[in-house]
Structure formats: structure tokens, C-alpha cells
Legacy VTK file of the C-alpha trace (Angstrom):
# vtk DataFile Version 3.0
C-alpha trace
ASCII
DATASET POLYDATA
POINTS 53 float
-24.333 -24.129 -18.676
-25.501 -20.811 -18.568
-25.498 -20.312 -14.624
-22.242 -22.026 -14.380
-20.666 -19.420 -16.588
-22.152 -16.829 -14.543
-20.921 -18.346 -11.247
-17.487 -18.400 -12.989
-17.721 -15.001 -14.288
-18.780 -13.916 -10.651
-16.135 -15.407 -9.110
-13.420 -14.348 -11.749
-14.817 -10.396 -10.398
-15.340 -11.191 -6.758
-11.404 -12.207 -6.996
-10.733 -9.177 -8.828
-12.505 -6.385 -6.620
-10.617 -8.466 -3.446
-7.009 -8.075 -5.204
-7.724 -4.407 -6.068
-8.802 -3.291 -2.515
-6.179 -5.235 -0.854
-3.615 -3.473 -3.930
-4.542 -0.304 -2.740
-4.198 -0.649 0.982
-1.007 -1.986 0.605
-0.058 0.937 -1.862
-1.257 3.676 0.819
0.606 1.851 3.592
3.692 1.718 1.823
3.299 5.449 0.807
2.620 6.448 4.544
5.841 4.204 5.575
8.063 5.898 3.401
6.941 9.336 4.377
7.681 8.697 7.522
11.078 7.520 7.479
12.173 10.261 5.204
10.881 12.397 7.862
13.129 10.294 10.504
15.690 10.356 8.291
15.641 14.392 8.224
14.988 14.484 11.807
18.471 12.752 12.473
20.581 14.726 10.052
19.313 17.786 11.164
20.131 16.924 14.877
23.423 15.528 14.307
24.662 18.536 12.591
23.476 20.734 15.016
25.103 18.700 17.724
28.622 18.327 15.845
28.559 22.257 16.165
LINES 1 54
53 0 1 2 3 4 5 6 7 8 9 10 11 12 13 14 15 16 17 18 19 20 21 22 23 24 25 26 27 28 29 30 31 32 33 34 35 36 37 38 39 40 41 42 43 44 45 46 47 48 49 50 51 52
């Protein structure tokens, strides 16, 4: 009884710690992704006013 709890209690973190790294490497992918389209997004305005001039 007792090492099956422990198993289950090991597995029950294991899953845990897997869903948190995976969490956060989504969360700074995401965060990268958006930077850079706002940074696209600049680029464009910036050179379509300046060629409507």
C-alpha cells in the first residue's frame, strides 16, 4: 500500500514538473512571437508613410 501511494504520488509530480516546463516554454515563445510582429508591424507603418510622402 504504502509504495503504491508513493508511486502515485511520484507520478502525480513527475506529471506536474512536465506540464510546468512545457507551460513555460510555450509562455516565452509566445512572448518572443508577439514581440516580433509588433516590431513588423511598426516596421511597415513606418515605411508606408514614408513612401506615401
Amino acid at each position: 500500500m504504502n509504495l503504491k501511494f508513493n508511486i502515485n504520488f511520484f507520478e502525480k509530480y513527475l506529471s506536474y514538473l512536465i506540464n510546468d516546463i512545457e507551460y513555460k516554454r510555450i509562455k516565452k515563445n509566445l512572448k518572443e512571437y508577439d514581440l516580433m510582429a509588433d516590431i513588423d508591424d511598426q516596421r511597415f507603418h513606418h515605411f508606408r508613410s514614408t513612401i506615401n510622402q
